[in-house]
C-alpha positions in Angstrom: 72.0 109.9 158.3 75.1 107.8 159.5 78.0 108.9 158.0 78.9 105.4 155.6 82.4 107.0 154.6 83.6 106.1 158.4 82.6 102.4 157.9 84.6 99.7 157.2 86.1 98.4 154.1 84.1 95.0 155.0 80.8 97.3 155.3 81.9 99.4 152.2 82.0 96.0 149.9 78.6 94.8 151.5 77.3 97.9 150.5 79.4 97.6 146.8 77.7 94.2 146.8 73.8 95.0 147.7 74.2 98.1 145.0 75.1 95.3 142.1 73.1 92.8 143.0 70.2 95.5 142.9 70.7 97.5 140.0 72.0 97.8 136.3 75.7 98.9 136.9 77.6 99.2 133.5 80.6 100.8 134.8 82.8 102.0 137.6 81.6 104.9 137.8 78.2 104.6 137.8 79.1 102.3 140.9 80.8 104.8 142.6 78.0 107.6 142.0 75.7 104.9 143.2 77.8 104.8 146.3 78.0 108.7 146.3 74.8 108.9 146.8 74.3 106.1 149.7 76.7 108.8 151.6 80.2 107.0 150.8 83.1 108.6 149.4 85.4 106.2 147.5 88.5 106.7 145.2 88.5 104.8 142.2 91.5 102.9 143.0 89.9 101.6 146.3 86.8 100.7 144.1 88.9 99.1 141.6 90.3 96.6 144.2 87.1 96.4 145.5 85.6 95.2 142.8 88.4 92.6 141.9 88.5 91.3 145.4 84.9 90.7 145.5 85.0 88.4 143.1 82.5 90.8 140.2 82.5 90.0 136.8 80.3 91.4 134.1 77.3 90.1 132.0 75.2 91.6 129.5 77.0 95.0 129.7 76.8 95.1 133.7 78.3 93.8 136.6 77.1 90.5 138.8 77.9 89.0 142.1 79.8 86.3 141.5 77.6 83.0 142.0 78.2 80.8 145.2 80.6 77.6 145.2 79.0 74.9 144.1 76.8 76.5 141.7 77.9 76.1 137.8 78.6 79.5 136.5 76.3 80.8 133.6 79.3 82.0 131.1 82.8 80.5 132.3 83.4 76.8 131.3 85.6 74.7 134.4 88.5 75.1 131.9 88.7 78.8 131.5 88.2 78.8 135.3 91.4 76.7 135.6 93.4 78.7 134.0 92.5 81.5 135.3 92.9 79.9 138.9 96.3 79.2 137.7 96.8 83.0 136.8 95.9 83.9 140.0 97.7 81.2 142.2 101.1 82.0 140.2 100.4 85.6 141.2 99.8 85.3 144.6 100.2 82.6 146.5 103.2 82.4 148.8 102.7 78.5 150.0 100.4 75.7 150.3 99.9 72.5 152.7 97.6 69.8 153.6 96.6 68.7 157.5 94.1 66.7 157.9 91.3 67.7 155.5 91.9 70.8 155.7 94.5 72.7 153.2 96.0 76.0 154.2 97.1 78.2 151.5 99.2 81.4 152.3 98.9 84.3 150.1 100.4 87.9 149.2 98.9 90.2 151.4 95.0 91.4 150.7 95.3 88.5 148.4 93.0 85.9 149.9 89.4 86.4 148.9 90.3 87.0 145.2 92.0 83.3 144.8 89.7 81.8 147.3 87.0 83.1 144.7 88.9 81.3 141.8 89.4 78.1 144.1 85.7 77.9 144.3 84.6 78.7 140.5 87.0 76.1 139.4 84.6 73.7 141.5 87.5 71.0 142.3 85.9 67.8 143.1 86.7 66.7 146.4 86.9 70.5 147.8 83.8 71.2 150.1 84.6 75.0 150.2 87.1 77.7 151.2 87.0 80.4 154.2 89.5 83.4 153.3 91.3 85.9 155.5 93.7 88.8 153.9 96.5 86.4 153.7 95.0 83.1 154.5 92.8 80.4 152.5 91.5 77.6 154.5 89.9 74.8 152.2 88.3 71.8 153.2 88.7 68.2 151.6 86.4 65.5 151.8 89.9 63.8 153.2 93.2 63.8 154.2 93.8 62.3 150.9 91.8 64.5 148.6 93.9 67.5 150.8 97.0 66.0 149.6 96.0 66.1 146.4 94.9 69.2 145.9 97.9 70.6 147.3 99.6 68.8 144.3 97.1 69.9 142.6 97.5 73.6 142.8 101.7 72.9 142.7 101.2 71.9 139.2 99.0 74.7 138.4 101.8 77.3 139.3 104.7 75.4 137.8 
């Protein structure tokens, strides 16, 4: 058996990702059992941020991969998702600017994925879709005028 607690974080939350998407998981730790068992150790902290940097939510009781951009989410009206994209953004992002079509937004550190994941449920018109690194969102605008708008877009949302 290949020893999965030597992996990478990345393969750890692919793994965190094909276990919900899978099966009826209620609660933390009946995710990390359900890891336990696949031969990876995890601290409940680690799963925690995990969990929230994946993007999971729960319904009915258990947890769900979050649905892909573009798609409308079952439960969570584009209001809710606004605000809490502006949450988030007042949290952790450090700047934000427009070249081009493209919009570069710096965050805190191991911040990235979890606003990029609100950028894309709030499903801005305009916004094509985001690529995140650990301190880097990259979105792409349909132009160098939507860009500029969005990046007064998300300065209002933090003010």
């Amino acid at each position: 058996m290949i020893q999965r607690a030597l992996q990478t974080p990345a393969a750890r939350r692919a793994l965190v990702l094909e276990l919900v998407g899978g099966h009826a998981l209620h609660s933390q730790e009946e995710l990390r059992l359900a890891l336990r068992r696949m031969g990876v150790r995890v601290a409940q902290a680690t799963l925690s941020r995990d969990i929230r940097d994946l993007g999971l939510g729960k319904a009915g009781g258990r947890y769900v991969v979050p649905e892909p951009a573009g798609i409308a989410a079952a439960t969570e009206p584009p209001s809710h998702a606004e605000d809490v994209l502006s949450r988030t953004l007042a949290e952790h992002l450090v700047s934000v600017e427009a070249a081009g079509p493209v919009i570069v937004l710096k965050t805190a550190p191991g911040k990235a994925h979890a606003t990029a994941v609100e950028i894309d449920r709030a499903r801005w018109k305009g916004l094509l879709g985001t690529v995140a690194g650990d301190d880097t969102i990259i979105g792409i605008a349909r132009s160098p005028l939507a860009a500029r708008a969005m990046c007064d877009r998300v300065k209002g949302l933090i003010r």
